[in-house]
ZABA-136484 format. One record per residue (C-alpha): residue number from 1; residue in three letters; chain; x, y, z. Coordinates in nm, 3 decimals. Layout:
// ZABA-136484
<r n="NUM" res="ala" chain="A" x="X" y="Y" z="Z"/>
...
// end
This chain:
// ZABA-136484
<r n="1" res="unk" chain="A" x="3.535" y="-0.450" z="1.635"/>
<r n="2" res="unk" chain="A" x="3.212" y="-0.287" z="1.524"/>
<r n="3" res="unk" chain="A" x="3.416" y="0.041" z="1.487"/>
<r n="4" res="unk" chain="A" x="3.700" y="-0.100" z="1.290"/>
<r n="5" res="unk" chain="A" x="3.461" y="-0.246" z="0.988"/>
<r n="6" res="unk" chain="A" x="3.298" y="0.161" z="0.990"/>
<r n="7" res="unk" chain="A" x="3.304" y="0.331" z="0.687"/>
<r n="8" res="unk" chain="A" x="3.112" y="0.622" z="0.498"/>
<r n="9" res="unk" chain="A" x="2.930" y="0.427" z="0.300"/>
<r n="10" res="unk" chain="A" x="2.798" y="0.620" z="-0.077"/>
<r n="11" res="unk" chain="A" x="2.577" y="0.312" z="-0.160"/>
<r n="12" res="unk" chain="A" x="2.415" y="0.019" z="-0.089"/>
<r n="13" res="unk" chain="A" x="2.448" y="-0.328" z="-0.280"/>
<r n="14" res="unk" chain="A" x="2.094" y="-0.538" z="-0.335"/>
<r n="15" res="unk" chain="A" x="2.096" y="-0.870" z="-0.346"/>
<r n="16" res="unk" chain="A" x="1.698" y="-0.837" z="-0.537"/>
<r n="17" res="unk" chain="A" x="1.488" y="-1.091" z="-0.586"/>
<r n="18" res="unk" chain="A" x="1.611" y="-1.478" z="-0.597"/>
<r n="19" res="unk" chain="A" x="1.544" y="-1.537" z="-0.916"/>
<r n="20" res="unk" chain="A" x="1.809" y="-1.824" z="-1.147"/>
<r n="21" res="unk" chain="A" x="1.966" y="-1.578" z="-1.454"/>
<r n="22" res="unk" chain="A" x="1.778" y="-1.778" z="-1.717"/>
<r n="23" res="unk" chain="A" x="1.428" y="-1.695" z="-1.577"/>
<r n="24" res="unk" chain="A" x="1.484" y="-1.290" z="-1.509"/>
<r n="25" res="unk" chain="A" x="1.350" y="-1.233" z="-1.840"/>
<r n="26" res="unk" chain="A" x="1.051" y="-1.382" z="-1.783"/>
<r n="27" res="unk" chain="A" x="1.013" y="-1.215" z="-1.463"/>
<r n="28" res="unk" chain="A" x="1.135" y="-0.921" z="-1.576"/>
<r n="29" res="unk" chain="A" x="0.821" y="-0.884" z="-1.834"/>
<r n="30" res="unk" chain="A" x="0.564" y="-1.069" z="-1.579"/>
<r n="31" res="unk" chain="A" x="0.664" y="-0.792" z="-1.331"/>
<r n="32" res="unk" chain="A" x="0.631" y="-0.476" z="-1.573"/>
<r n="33" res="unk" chain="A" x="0.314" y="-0.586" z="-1.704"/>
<r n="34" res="unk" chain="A" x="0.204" y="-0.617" z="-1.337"/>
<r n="35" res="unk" chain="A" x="0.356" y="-0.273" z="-1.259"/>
<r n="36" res="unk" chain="A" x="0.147" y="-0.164" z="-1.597"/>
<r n="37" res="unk" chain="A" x="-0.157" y="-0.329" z="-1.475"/>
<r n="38" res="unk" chain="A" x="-0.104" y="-0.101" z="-1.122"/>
<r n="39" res="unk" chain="A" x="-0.064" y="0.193" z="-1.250"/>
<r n="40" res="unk" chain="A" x="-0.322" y="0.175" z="-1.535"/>
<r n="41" res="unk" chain="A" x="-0.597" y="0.081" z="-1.369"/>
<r n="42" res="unk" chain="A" x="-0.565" y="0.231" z="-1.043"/>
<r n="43" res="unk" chain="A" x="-0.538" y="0.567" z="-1.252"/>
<r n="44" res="unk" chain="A" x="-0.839" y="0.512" z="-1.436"/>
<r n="45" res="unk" chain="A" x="-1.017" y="0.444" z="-1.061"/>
<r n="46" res="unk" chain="A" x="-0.926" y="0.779" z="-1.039"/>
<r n="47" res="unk" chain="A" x="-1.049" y="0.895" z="-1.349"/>
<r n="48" res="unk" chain="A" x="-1.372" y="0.746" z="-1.322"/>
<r n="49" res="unk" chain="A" x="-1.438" y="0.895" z="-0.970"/>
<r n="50" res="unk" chain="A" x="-1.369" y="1.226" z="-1.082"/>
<r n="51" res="unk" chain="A" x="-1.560" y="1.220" z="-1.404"/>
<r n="52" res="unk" chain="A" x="-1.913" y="1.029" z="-1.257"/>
<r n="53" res="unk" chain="A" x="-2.103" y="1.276" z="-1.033"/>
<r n="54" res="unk" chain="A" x="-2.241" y="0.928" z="-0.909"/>
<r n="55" res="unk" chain="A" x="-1.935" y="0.835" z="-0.712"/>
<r n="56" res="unk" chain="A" x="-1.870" y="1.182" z="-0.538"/>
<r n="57" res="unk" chain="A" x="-1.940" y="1.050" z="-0.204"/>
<r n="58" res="unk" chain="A" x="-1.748" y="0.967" z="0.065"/>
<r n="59" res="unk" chain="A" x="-1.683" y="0.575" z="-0.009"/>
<r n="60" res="unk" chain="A" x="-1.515" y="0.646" z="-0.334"/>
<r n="61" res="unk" chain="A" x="-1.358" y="0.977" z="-0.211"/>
<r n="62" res="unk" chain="A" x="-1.138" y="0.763" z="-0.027"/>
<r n="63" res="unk" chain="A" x="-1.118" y="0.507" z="-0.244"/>
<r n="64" res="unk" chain="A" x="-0.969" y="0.763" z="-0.515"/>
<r n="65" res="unk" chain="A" x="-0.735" y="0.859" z="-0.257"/>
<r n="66" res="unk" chain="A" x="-0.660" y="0.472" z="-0.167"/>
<r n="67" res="unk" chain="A" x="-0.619" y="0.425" z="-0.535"/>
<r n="68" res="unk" chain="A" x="-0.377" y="0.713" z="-0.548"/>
<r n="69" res="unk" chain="A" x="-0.116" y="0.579" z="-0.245"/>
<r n="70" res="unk" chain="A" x="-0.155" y="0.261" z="-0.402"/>
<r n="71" res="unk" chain="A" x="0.006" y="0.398" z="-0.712"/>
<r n="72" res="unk" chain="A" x="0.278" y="0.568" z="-0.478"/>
<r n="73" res="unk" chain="A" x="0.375" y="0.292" z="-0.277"/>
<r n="74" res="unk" chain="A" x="0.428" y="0.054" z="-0.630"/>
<r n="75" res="unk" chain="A" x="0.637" y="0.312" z="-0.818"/>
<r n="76" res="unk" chain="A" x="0.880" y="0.348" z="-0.504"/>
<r n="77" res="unk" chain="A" x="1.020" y="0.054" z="-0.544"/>
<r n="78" res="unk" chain="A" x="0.947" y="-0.112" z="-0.849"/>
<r n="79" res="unk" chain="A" x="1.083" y="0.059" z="-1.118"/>
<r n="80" res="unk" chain="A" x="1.410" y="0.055" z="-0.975"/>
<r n="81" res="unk" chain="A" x="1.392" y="-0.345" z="-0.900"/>
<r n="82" res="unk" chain="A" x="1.282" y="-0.343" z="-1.328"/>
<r n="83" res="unk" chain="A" x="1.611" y="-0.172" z="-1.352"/>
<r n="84" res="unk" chain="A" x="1.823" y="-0.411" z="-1.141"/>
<r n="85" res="unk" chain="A" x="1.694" y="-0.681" z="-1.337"/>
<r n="86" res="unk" chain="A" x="1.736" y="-0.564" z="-1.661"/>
<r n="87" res="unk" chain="A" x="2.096" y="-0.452" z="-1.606"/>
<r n="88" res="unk" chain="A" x="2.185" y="-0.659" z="-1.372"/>
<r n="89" res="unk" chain="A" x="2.328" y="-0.365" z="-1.186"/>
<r n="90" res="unk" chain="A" x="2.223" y="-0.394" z="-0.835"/>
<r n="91" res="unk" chain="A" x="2.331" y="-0.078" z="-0.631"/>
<r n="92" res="unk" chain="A" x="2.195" y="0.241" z="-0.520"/>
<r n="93" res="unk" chain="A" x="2.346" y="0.570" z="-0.418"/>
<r n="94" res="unk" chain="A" x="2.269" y="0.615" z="-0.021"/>
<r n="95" res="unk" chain="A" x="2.081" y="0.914" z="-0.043"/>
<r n="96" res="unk" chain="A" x="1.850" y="0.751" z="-0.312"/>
<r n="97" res="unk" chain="A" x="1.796" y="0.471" z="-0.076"/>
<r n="98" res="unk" chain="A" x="1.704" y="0.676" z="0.225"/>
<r n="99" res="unk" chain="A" x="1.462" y="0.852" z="-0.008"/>
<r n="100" res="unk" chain="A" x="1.311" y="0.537" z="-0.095"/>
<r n="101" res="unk" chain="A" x="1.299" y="0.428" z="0.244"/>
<r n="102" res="unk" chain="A" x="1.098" y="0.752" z="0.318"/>
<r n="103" res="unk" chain="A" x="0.860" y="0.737" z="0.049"/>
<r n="104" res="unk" chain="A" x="0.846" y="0.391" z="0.109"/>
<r n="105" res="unk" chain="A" x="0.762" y="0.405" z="0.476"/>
<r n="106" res="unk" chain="A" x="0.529" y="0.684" z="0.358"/>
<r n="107" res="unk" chain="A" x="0.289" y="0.538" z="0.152"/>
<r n="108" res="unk" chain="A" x="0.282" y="0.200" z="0.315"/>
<r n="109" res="unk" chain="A" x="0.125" y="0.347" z="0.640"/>
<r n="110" res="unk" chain="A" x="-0.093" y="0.560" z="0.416"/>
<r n="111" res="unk" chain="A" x="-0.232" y="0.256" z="0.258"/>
<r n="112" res="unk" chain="A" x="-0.279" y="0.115" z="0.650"/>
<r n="113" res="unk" chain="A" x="-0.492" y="0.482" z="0.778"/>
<r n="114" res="unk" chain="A" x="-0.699" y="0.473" z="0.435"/>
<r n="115" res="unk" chain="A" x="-0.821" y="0.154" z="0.489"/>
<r n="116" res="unk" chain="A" x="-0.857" y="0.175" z="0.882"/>
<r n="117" res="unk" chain="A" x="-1.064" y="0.562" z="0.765"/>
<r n="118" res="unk" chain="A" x="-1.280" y="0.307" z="0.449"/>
<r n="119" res="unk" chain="A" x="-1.363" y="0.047" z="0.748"/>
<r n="120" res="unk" chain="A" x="-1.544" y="0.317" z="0.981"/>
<r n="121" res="unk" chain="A" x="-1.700" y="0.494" z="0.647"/>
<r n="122" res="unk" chain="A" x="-1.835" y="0.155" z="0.629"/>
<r n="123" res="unk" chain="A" x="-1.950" y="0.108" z="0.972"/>
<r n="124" res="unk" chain="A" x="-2.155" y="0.437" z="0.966"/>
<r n="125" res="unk" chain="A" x="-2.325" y="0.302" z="0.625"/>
<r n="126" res="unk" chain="A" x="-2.433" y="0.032" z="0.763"/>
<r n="127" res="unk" chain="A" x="-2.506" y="0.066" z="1.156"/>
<r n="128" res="unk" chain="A" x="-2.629" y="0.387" z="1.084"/>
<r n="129" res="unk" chain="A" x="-2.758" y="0.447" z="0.770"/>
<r n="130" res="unk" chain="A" x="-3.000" y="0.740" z="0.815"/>
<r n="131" res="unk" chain="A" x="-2.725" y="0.942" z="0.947"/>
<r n="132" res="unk" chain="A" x="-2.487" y="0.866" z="0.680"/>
<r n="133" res="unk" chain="A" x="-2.487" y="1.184" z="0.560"/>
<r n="134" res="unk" chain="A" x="-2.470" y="1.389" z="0.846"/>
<r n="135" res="unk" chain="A" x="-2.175" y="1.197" z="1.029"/>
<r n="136" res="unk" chain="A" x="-1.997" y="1.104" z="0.649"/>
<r n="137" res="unk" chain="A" x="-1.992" y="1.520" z="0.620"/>
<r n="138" res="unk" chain="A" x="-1.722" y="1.684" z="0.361"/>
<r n="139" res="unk" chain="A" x="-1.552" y="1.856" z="0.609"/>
<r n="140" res="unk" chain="A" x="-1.501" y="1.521" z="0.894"/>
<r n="141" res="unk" chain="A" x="-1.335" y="1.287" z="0.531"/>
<r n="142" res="unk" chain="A" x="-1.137" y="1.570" z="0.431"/>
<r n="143" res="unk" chain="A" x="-1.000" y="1.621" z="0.778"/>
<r n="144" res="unk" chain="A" x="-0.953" y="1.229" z="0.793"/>
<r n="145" res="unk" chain="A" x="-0.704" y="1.233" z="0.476"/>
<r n="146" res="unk" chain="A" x="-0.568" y="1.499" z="0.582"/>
<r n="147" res="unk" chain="A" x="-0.432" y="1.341" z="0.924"/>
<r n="148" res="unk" chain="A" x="-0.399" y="1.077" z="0.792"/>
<r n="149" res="unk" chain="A" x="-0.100" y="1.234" z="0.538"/>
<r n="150" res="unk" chain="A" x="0.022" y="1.424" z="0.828"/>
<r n="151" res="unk" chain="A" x="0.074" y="1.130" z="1.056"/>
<r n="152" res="unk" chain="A" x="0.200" y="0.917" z="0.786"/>
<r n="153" res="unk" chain="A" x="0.470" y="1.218" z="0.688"/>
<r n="154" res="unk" chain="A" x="0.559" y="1.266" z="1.081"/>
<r n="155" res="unk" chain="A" x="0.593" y="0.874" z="1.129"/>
<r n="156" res="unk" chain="A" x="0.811" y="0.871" z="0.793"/>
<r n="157" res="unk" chain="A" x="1.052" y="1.176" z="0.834"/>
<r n="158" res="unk" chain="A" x="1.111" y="1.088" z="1.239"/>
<r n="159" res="unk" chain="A" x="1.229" y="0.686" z="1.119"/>
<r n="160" res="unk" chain="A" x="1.443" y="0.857" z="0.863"/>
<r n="161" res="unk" chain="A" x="1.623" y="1.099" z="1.062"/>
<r n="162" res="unk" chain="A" x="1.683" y="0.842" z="1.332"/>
<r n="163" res="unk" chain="A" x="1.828" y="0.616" z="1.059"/>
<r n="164" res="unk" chain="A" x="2.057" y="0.922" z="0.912"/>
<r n="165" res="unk" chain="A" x="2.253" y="0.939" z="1.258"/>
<r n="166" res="unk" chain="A" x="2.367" y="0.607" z="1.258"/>
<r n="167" res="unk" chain="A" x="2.718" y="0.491" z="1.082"/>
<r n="168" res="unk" chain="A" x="2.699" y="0.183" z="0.821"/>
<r n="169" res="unk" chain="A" x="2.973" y="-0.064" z="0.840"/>
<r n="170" res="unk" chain="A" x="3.195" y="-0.156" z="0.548"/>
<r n="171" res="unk" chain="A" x="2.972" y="-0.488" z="0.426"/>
<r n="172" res="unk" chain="A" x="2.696" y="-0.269" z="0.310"/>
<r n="173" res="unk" chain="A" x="2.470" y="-0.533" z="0.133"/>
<r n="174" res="unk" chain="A" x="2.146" y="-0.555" z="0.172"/>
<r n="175" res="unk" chain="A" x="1.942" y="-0.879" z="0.110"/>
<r n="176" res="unk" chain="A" x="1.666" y="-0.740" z="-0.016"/>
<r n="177" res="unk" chain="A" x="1.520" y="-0.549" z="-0.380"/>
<r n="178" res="unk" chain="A" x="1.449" y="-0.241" z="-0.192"/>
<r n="179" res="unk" chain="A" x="1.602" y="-0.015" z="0.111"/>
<r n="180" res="unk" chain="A" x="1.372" y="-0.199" z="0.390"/>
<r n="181" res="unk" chain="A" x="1.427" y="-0.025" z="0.758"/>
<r n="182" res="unk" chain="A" x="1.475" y="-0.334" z="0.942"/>
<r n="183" res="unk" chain="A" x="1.715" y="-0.425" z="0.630"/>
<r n="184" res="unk" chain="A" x="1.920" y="-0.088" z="0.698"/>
<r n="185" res="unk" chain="A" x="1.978" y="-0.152" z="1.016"/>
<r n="186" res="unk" chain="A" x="2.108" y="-0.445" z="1.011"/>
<r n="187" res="unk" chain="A" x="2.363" y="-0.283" z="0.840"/>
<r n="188" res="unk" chain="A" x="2.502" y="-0.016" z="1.070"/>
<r n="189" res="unk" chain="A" x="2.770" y="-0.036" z="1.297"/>
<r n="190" res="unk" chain="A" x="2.606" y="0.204" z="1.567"/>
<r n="191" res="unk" chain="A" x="2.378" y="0.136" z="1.829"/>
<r n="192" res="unk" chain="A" x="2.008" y="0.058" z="1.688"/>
<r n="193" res="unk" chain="A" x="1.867" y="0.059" z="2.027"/>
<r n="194" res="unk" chain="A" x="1.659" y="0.355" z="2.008"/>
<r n="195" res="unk" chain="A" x="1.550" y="0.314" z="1.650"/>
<r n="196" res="unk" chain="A" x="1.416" y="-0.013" z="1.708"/>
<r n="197" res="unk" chain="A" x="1.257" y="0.080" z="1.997"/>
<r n="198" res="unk" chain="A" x="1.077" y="0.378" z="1.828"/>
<r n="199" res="unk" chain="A" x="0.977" y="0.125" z="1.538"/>
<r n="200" res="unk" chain="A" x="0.792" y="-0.075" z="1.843"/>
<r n="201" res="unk" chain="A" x="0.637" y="0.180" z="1.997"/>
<r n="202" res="unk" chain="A" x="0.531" y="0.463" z="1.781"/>
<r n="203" res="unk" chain="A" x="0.588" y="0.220" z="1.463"/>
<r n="204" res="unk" chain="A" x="0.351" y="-0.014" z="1.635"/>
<r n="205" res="unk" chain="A" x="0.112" y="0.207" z="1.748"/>
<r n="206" res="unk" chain="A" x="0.075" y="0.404" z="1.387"/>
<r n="207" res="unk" chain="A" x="0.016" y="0.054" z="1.276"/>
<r n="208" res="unk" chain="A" x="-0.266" y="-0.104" z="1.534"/>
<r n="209" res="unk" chain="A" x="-0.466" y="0.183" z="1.565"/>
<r n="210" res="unk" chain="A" x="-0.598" y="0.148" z="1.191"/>
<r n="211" res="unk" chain="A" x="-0.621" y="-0.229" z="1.256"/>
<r n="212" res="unk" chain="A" x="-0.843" y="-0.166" z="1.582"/>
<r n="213" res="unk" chain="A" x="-1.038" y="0.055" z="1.337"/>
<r n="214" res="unk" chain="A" x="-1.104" y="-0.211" z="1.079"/>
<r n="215" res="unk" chain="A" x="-1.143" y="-0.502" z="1.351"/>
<r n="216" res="unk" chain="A" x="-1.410" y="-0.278" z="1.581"/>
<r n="217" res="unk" chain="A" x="-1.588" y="-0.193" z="1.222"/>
<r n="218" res="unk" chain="A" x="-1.663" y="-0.499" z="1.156"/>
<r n="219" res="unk" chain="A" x="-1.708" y="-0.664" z="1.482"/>
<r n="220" res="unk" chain="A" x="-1.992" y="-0.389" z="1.511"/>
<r n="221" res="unk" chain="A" x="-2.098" y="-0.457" z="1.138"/>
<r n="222" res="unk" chain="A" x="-2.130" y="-0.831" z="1.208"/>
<r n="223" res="unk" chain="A" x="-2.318" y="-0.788" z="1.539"/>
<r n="224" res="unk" chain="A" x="-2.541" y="-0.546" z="1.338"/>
<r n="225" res="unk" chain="A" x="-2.602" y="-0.778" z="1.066"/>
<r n="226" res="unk" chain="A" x="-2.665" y="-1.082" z="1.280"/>
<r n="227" res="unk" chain="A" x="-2.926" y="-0.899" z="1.524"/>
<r n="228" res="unk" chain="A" x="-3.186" y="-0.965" z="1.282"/>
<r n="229" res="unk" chain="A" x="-3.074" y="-1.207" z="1.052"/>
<r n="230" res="unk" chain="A" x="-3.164" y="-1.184" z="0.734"/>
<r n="231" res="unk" chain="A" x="-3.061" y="-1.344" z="0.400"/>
<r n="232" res="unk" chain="A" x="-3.112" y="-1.012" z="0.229"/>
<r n="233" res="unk" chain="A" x="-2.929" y="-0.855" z="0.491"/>
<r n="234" res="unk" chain="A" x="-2.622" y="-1.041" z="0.497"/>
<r n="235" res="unk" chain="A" x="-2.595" y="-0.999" z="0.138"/>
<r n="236" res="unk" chain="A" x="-2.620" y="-0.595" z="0.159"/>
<r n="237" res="unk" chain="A" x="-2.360" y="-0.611" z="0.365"/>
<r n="238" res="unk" chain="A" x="-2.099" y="-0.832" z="0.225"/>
<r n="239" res="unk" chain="A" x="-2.192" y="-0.653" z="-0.130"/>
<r n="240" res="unk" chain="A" x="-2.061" y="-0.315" z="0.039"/>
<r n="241" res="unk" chain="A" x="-1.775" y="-0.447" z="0.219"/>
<r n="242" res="unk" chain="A" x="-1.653" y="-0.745" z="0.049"/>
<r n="243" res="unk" chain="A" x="-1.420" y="-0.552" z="-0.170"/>
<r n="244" res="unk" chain="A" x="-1.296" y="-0.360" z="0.143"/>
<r n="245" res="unk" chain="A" x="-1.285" y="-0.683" z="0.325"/>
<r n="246" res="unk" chain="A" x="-1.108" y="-0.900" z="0.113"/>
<r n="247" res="unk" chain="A" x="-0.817" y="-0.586" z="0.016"/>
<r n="248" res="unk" chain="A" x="-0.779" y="-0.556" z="0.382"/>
<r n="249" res="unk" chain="A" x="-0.695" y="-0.958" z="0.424"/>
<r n="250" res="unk" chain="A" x="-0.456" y="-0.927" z="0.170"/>
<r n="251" res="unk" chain="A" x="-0.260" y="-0.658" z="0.286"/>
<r n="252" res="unk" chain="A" x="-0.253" y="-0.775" z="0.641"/>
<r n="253" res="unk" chain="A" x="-0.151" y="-1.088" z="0.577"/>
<r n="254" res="unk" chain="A" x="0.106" y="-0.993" z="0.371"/>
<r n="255" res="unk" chain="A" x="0.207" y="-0.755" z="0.620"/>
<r n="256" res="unk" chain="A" x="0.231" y="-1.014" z="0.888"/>
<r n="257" res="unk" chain="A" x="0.415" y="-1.267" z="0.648"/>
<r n="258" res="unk" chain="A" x="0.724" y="-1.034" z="0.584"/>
<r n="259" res="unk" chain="A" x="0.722" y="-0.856" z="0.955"/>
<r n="260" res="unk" chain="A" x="0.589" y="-1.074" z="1.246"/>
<r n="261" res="unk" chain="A" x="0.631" y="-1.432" z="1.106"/>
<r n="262" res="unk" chain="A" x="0.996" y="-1.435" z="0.925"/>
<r n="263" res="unk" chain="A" x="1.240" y="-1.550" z="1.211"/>
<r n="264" res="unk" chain="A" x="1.601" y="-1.582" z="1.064"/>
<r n="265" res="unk" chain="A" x="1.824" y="-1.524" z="0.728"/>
<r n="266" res="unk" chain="A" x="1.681" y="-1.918" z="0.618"/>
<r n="267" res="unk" chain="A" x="1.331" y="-1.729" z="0.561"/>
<r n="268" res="unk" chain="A" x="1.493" y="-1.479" z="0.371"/>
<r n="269" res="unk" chain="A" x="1.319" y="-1.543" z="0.043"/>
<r n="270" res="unk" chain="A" x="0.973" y="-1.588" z="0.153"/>
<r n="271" res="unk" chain="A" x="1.019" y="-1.241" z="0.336"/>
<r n="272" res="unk" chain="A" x="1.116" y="-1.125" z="-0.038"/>
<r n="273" res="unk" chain="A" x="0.794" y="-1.319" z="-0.206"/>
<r n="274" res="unk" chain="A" x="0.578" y="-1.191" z="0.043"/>
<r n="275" res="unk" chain="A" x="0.733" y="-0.845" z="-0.005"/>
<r n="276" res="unk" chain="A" x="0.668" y="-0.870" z="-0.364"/>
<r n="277" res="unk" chain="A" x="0.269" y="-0.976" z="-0.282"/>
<r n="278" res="unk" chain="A" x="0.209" y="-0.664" z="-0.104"/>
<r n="279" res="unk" chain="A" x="0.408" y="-0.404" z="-0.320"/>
<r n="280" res="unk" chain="A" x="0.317" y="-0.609" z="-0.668"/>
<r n="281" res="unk" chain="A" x="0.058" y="-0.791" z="-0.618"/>
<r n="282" res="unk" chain="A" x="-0.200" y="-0.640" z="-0.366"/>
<r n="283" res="unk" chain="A" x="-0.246" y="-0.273" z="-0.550"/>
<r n="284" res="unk" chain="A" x="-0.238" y="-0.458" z="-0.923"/>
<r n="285" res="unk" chain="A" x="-0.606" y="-0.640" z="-0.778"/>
<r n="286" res="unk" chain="A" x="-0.735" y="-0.366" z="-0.624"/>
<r n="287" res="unk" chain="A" x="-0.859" y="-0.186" z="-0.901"/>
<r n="288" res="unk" chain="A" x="-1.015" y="-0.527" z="-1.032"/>
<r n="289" res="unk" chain="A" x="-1.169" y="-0.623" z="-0.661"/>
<r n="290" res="unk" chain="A" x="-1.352" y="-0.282" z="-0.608"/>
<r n="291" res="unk" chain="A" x="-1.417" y="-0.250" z="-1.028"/>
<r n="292" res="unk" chain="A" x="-1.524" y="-0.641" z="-1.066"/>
<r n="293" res="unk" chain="A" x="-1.713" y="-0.623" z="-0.741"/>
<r n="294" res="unk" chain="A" x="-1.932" y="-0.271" z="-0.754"/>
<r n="295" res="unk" chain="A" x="-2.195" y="-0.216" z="-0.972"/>
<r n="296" res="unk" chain="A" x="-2.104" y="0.144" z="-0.943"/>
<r n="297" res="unk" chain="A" x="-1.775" y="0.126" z="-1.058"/>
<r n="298" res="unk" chain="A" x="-1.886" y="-0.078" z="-1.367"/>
<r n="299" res="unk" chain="A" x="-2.226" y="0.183" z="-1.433"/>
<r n="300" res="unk" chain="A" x="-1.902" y="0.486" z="-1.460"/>
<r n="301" res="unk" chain="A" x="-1.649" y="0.236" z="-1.654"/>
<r n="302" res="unk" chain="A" x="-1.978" y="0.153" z="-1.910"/>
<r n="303" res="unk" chain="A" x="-2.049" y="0.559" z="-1.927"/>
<r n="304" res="unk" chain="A" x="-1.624" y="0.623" z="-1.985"/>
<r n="305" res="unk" chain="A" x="-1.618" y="0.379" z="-2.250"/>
<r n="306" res="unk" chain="A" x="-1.964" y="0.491" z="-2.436"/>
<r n="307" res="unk" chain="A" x="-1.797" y="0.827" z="-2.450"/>
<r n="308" res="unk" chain="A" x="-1.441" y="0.702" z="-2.551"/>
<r n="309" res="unk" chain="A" x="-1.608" y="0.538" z="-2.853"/>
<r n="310" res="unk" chain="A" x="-1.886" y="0.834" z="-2.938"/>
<r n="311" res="unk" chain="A" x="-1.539" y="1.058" z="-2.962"/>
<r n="312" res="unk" chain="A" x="-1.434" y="0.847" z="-3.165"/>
<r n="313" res="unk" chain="A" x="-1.673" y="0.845" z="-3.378"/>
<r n="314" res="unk" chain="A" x="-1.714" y="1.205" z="-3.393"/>
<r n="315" res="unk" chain="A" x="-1.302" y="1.266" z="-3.508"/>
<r n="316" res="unk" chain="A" x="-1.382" y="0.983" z="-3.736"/>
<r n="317" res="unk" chain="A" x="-1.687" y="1.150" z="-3.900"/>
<r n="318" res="unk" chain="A" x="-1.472" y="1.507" z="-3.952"/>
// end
């Protein structure tokens, strides 16, 4: 019966976000200001990292290169679910979707090995301070993005060709704003047996080895901290990894919302609203959790912005 309803599909139908017709205005401009927001301010991250001689260490190193996938991982899918929304046209072409589904897939287990790689930078600050510098070498955080993009590209390209092989059946909606894996593949009419067991094993091991990262980095950070307790101590610490700490909750936990704790088509929408948190939502605060919360961050912005105006004045004066 399967094979009957097989077709060659050319596109995909969204269903998007459940939003009633007379409020997808409003969400319309509350989303683009948020995708704004993302892109803006993660950019200037960057900016201010590579223009403060200050931040050239390893903690922001990565943090430019968080801000970066962060960027990435927003404009895969949320331009295109503007789009939808503003035309009301809600298909895609299938070889767009399986490139979003790459990129997608891509990015989102970048974000997961740059924050496991930012826990352990942590760790070494602060269980091992005076050899900071020698561990935290150029050469050992290079190497560390760099697998970390090759893994990430490996994991990406091997779900996508698995997905390629399969046929689609004739109902080829998805109920979702973007091409979601789990989503596709609910879709085809061929055996999904292998790719879902590939998405548990190497899928779920590409995904808990950067959690074991940041849960051992801070189990060691805490026991550290709490050896000899001290007030000043305790605030040290949570001053260098609150940011860290509090970005890694919220993607987590969005993370588990939309994968591990939706059971069945009636949690549909809160798999959607929870999808939305982590693509939206989590890299729009970023920049304003590790700007807001790092003296740092806020020295460089004061520095950009002295300059910005002293330009100014100086174009203004000829």
């Amino acid at each position: 019966m399967r094979r009957e309803n097989e077709s060659r599909v050319s596109q995909f139908h969204l269903l998007g976000i459940p939003i009633p017709p007379e409020q997808q205005g409003i969400f319309f401009v509350l989303f683009l200001g948020m995708y704004l927001t993302t892109v803006l301010g993660n950019l200037l991250i960057i900016l201010l990292i590579r223009l403060d001689s200050h931040l050239h260490i390893p903690m922001y190193f990565f943090l430019s290169h968080l801000a970066f996938t962060d960027v990435c991982f927003s404009s895969v899918t949320v331009p295109k679910m503007l789009m939808d929304m503003h035309i009301n046209h809600k298909s895609i072409p299938f070889t767009e979707c399986i490139c979003q589904m790459y990129f997608f897939i891509l990015f989102g287990c970048l974000d997961n090995f740059l924050l496991g790689v930012m826990a352990y930078d942590r760790y070494v600050a602060i269980c091992h301070p005076l050899h900071y510098t020698t561990i935290m070498r150029q050469e050992l955080c290079v190497s560390l993005v760099v697998g970390s993009w090759f893994f990430c590209c490996t994991h990406a390209l091997l779900h996508t060709l698995l997905l390629v092989q399969l046929s689609f059946c004739a109902d080829n909606t998805i109920p979702h704003f973007f091409c979601d894996l789990t989503a596709l593949l609910k879709t085809s009419c061929s055996d999904t047996s292998i790719n879902e067991l590939v998405i548990f094993t190497e899928g779920g091991m590409l995904f808990i080895l950067p959690l074991i990262s940041v849960l051992g980095s801070y189990i060691q950070i805490g026991t550290t901290v709490l050896r000899v307790p001290s007030v000043k101590r305790f605030f040290k610490a949570f001053s260098t990894c609150g940011s860290h700490l509090f970005v890694v909750s919220l993607y987590y936990g969005t993370i588990a919302g939309v994968y591990f704790f939706s059971s069945s088509s009636i949690s549909n929408d809160k798999d959607i609203i929870a999808s939305v948190m982590y693509m939206v939502v989590a890299p729009m605060l970023n920049p304003f959790i590790y700007s807001l919360r790092n003296r740092d961050m806020k020295h460089a912005l004061e520095i950009f912005a002295n300059r910005v105006n002293f330009f100014k004045l100086q174009s203004l004066n000829l």
